[in-house]
C-alpha positions as CSV (number, residue, x, y, z in Angstrom):
1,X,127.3,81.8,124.9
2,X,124.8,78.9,126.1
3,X,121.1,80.0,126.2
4,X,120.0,80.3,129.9
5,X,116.6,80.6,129.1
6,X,115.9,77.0,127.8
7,X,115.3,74.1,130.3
8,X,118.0,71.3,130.1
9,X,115.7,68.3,129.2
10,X,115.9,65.8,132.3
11,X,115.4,62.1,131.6
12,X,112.1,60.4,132.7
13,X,111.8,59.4,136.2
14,X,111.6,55.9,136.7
15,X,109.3,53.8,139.5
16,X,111.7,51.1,140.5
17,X,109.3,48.8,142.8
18,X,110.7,47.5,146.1
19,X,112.0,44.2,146.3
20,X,109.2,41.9,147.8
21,X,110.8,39.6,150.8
22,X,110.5,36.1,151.6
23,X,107.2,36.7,154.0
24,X,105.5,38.4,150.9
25,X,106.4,36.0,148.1
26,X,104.6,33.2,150.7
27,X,101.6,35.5,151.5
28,X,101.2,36.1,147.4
29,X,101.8,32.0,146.8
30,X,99.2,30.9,149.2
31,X,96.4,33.6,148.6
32,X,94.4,30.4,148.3
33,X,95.1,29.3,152.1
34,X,94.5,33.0,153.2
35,X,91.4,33.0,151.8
36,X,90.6,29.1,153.7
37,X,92.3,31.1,156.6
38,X,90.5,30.0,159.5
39,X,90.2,26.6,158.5
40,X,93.5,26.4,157.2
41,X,95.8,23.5,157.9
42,X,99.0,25.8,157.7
43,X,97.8,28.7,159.3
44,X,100.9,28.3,162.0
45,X,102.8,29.3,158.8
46,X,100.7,31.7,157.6
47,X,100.9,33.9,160.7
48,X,104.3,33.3,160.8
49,X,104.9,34.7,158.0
50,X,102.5,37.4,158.0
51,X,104.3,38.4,161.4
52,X,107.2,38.9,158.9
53,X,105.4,40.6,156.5
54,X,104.1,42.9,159.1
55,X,107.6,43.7,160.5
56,X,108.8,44.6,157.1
57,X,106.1,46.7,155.9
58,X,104.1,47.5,158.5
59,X,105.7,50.9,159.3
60,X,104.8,51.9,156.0
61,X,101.6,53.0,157.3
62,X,100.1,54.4,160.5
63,X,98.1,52.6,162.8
64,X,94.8,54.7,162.9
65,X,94.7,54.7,159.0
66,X,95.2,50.7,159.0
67,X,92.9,50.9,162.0
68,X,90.3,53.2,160.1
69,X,90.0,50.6,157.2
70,X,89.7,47.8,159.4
71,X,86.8,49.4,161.2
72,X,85.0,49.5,158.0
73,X,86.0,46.2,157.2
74,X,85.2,44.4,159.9
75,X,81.9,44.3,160.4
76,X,81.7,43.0,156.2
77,X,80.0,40.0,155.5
78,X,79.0,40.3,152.0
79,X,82.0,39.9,148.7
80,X,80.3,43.4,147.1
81,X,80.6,45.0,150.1
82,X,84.2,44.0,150.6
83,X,84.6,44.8,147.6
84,X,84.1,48.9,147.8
85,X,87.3,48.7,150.4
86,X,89.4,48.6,147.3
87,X,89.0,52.6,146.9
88,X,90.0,53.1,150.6
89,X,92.9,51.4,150.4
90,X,94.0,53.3,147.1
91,X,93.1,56.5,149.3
92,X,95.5,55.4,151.8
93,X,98.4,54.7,149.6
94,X,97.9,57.5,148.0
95,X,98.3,59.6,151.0
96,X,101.1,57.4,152.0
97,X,103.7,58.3,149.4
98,X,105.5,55.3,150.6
99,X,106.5,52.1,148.1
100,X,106.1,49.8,150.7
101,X,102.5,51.2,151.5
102,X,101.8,50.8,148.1
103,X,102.9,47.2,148.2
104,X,101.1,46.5,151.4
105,X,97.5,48.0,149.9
106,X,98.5,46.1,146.4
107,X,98.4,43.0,148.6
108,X,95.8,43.5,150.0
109,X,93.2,44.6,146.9
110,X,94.5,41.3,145.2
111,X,93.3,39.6,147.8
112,X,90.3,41.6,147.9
113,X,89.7,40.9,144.3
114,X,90.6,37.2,144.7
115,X,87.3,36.6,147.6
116,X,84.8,34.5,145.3
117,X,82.0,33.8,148.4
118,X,80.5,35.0,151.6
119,X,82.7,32.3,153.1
120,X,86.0,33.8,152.1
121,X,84.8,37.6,153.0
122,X,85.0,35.8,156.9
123,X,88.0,34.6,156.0
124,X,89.8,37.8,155.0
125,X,88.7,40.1,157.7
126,X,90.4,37.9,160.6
127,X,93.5,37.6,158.4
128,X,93.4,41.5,158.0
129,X,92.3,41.4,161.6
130,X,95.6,39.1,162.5
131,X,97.9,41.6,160.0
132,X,96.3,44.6,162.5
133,X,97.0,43.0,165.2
134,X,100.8,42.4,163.9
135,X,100.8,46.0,162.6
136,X,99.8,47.3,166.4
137,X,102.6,44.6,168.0
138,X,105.6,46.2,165.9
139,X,104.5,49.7,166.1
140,X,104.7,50.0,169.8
141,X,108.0,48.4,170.3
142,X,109.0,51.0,167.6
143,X,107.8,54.1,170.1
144,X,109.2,51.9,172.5
């Protein structure tokens, strides 16, 4: 007679990351660009794709918590500062219990960590600005 009382041992659960699209292997490449963003010679391209990326993984998170760290990041103009966004964003994944949430914050604390100047801080908020904007654009046509 089998023994009831002991657990049956369950194998460990794996994380099995999403698959990153076209849009988000092109934002990661050209983190360089994103960072030149406003001066940028392929920023057609850049919004282009970041439409896509938007699209994709944008309903991954809601629009006051996207709009809730852009409210504290806007107004930035300093690389430390930006820095202390990183725990936000981490917050907000966590909440999200979402992979592609996860992915979305993941990109954006890399590019966080990548911001070497004062310069590139500018730089970041209007692409995060632009991705908010994107965010906001696909949303609606959602509730639509």
């Amino acid at each position: 007679m089998p023994d009831y009382r002991k657990p049956t041992p369950r194998p460990p659960q794996q994380h099995i990351p999403a698959q990153e699209s076209e849009a988000e292997s092109y934002l990661k490449a050209n983190t360089v660009e994103i960072l030149n963003f406003l001066d940028s010679p392929v920023i057609d391209q850049l919004l282009t794709q970041l439409k896509a990326y938007a699209g994709e993984n944008g309903s991954s998170m809601t629009t006051s918590q996207l709009r809730n760290i852009f409210s504290k990041v806007k107004p930035i103009n300093s690389r430390q500062k930006l820095q202390m966004i990183r725990p936000k964003l981490a917050y907000v994944a966590a909440r999200q219990k979402s992979s592609k949430a996860e992915q979305v914050v993941n990109f954006l604390e890399d590019l966080i960590k990548n911001v070497e100047n004062d310069a590139q801080v500018k730089n970041f908020v209007a692409f995060f600005e632009a991705f908010v904007a994107y965010h906001k654009f696909f949303d609606s046509k959602k509730s639509a």
